[in-house]
C-alpha positions in Angstrom: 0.0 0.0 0.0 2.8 2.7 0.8 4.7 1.8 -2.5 1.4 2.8 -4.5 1.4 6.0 -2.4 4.6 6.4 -3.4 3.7 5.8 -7.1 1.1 8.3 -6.6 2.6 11.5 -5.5 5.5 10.8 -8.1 2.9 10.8 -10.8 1.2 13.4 -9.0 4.5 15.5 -9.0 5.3 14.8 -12.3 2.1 15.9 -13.5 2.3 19.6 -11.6 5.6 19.8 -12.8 5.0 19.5 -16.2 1.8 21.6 -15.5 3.9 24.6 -14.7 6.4 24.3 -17.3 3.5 24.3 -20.1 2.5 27.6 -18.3 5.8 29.2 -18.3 6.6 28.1 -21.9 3.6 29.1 -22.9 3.6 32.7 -22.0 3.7 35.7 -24.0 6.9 37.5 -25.0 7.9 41.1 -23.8 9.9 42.3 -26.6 10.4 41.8 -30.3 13.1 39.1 -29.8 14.3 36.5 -27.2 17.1 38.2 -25.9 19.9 36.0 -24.0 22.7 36.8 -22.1 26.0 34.9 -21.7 29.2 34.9 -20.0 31.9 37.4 -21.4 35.7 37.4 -22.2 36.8 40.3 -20.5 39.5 41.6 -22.9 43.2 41.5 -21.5 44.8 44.8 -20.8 48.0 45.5 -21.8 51.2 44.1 -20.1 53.1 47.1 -19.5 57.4 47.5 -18.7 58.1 50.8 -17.0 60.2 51.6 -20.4 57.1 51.8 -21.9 55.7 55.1 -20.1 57.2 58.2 -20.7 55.2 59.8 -17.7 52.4 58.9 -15.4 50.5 60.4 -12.5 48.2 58.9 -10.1 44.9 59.9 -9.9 41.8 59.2 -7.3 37.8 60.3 -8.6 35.0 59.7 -7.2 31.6 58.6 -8.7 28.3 60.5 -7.3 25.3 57.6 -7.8 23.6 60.3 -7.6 24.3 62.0 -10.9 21.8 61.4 -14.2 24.9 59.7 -16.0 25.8 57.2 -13.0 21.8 56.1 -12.3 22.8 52.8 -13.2 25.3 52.4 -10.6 22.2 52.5 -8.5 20.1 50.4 -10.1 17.2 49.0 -8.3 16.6 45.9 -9.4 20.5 44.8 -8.7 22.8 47.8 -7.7 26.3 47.2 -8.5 27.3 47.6 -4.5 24.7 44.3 -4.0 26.6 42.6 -7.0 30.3 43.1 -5.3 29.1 42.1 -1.6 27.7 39.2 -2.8 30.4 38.1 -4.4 32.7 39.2 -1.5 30.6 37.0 0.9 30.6 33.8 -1.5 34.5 34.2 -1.6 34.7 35.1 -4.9 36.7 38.0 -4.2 39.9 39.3 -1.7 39.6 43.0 -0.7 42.4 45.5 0.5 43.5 48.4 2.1 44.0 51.5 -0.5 47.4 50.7 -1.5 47.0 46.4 -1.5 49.6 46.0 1.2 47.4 44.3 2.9 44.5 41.7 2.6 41.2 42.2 5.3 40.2 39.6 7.0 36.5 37.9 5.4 35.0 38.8 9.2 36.1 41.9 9.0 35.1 42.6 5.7 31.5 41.2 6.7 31.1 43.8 9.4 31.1 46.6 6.3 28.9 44.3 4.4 26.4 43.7 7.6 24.9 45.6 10.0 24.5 44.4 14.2 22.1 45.4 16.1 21.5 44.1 19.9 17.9 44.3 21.0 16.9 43.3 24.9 14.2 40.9 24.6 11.4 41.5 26.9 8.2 39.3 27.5 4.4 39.5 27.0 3.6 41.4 29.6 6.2 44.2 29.1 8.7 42.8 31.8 12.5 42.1 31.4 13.5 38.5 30.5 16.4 38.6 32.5 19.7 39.4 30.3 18.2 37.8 27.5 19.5 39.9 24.2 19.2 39.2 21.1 21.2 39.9 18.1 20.1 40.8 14.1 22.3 40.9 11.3 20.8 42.3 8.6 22.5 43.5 5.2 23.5 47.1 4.4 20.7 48.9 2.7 22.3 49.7 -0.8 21.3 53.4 -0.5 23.5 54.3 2.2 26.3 53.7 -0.9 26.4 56.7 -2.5 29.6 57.0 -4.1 32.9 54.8 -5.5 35.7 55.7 -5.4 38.6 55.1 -7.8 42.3 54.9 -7.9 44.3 54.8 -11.5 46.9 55.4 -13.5 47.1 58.0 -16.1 50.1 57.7 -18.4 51.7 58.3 -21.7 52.4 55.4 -23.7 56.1 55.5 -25.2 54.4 53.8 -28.3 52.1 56.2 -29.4 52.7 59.2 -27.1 49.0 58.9 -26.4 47.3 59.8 -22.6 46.2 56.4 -21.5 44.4 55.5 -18.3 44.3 51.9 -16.1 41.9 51.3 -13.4 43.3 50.1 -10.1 41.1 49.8 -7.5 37.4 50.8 -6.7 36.0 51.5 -3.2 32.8 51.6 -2.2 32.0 54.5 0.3 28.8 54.2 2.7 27.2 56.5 4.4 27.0 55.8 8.2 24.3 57.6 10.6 23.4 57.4 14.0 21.0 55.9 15.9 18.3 58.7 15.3 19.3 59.1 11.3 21.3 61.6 11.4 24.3 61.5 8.9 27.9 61.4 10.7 30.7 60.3 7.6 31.2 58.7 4.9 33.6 56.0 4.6 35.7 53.4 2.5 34.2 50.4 2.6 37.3 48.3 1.5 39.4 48.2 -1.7 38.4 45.6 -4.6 41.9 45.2 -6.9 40.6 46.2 -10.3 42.2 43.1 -11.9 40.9 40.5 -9.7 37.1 42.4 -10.3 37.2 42.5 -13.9 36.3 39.0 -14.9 33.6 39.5 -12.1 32.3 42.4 -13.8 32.8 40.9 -17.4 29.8 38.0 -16.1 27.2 40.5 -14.9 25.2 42.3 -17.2 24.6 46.0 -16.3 21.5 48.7 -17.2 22.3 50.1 -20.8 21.2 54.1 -20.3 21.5 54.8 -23.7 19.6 52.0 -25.5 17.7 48.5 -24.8 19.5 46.9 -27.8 23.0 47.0 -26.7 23.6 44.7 -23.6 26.7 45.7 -21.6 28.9 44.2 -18.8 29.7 45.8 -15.7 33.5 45.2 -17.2 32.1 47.8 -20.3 30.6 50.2 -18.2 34.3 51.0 -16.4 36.3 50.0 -19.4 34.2 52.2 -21.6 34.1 54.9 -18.5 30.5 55.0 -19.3 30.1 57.1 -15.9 31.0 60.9 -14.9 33.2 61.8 -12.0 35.4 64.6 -10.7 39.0 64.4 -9.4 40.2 64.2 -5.8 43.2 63.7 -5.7 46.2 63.2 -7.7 50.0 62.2 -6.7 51.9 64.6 -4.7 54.8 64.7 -1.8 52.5 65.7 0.8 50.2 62.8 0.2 47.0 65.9 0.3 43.7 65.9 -1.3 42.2 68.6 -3.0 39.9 68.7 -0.2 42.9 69.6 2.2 44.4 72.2 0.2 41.0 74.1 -1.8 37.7 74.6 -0.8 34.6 75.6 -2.8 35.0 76.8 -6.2 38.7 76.4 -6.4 38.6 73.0 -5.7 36.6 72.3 -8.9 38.8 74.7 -11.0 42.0 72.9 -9.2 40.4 69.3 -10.4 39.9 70.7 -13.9 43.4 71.8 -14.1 44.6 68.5 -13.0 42.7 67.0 -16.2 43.8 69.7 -18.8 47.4 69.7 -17.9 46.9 65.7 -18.2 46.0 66.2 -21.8 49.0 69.3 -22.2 51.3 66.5 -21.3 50.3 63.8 -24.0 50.0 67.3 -26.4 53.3 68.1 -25.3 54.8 64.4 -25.8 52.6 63.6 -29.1 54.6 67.2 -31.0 57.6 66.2 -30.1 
């Protein structure tokens, strides 16, 4: 008798299954085509010798999510700060301090990636249980990420006597508040080596602004520098930002000095 049961709900199961598979195949199409998506080559950068730059400066931007042009940094359905923590969490990837000298630890890297709270437990009717306290870790909420934060390279390539630019690291930079909301800093996260996040990137499709055609990876979007951002610091003795040196409108005429005498440089190297 229980091996006919058995029988049963197999058939039975098989039958739903099917069922709901006849559904799904059956329904309508939202578009003109069946678009697909597939894992990426992430094209190799080049291998560089330090006889092959004539000069090079580096250079530190940050990226407002709030800006028109960077909207799909902050994407609802997946924001790219939900696509790196979860692939920091499943191991995927190592993070750093700002100049990779040194590796965080995966606990320690959690605590940016979760939030603790401690609540006292209390019981029905209102009273204390004792020191019964319980503890909730819940993850980040994407919007307190407002910002990334970049490090690179710009150089002139010996070859061509062109400007060229490398991407080193990205940071993401939260916003923390305290208990009542209020807004006390904004922090790096942790440091994601650029090299060991590309072929992360170059699997994860990312929101084309400009068109529904044309289906981009994450590994496009910074390749491409399909985003806007402003200059905050560049290479210098004192190790200063522009932060610590200008204020107001001279720090945004400082940063768009920094950028033109970048392109005097190649000009500069490309006549002679």
């Amino acid at each position: 008798m229980n091996t006919i049961r058995l029988y049963l709900s197999l058939a039975l199961i098989f039958v739903l299954a099917q069922n709901n598979f006849a559904q799904e195949a059956s329904l309508p199409q939202d578009g003109i085509y069946q678009k697909t998506w597939g894992e990426r080559p992430v094209i190799q950068r080049p291998q560089l010798q330090e006889r092959d730059v004539l000069w090079e400066k580096r250079i530190w931007r940050e990226i407002e999510l709030g800006e028109l042009q960077n909207q799909h940094f902050a994407n609802e359905s997946r924001p790219l700060i939900e696509l790196l923590s979860w692939a920091l969490e499943d191991k995927k990837l190592s993070v750093y301090n700002e100049d990779f000298s040194s590796r965080m630890d995966y606990e320690e890297a959690m605590d940016y990636v979760y939030q603790i709270d401690t609540f006292f437990v209390m019981d029905l009717d209102g009273g204390c249980m004792g020191d019964n306290w319980e503890v909730v870790k819940t993850r980040i909420n994407p919007k307190d990420v407002t910002r990334f934060r970049i490090k690179e390279v710009a150089y002139v390539d010996k070859k061509d006597g062109q400007l060229k630019t490398q991407i080193l690291g990205i940071a993401p930079i939260r916003n923390i508040y305290d208990d009542n909301g209020n807004f006390l800093m904004a922090i790096p996260m942790f440091w994601f080596h650029f090299d060991e996040l590309r072929p992360i990137l170059g699997q994860e499709q990312a929101p084309n602004r400009f068109q529904d055609a044309g289906q981009l990876s994450w590994a496009d979007v910074f390749e491409a520098r399909q985003f806007s951002s402003y200059i905050t610091k560049q290479s210098n003795m004192q190790d200063l930002r522009l932060q610590d040196v200008y204020s107001g409108t001279d720090r945004l005429l400082q940063a768009e000095k920094i950028k033109n005498d970048m392109a005097n440089y190649e000009h500069d190297f490309y006549g002679n």
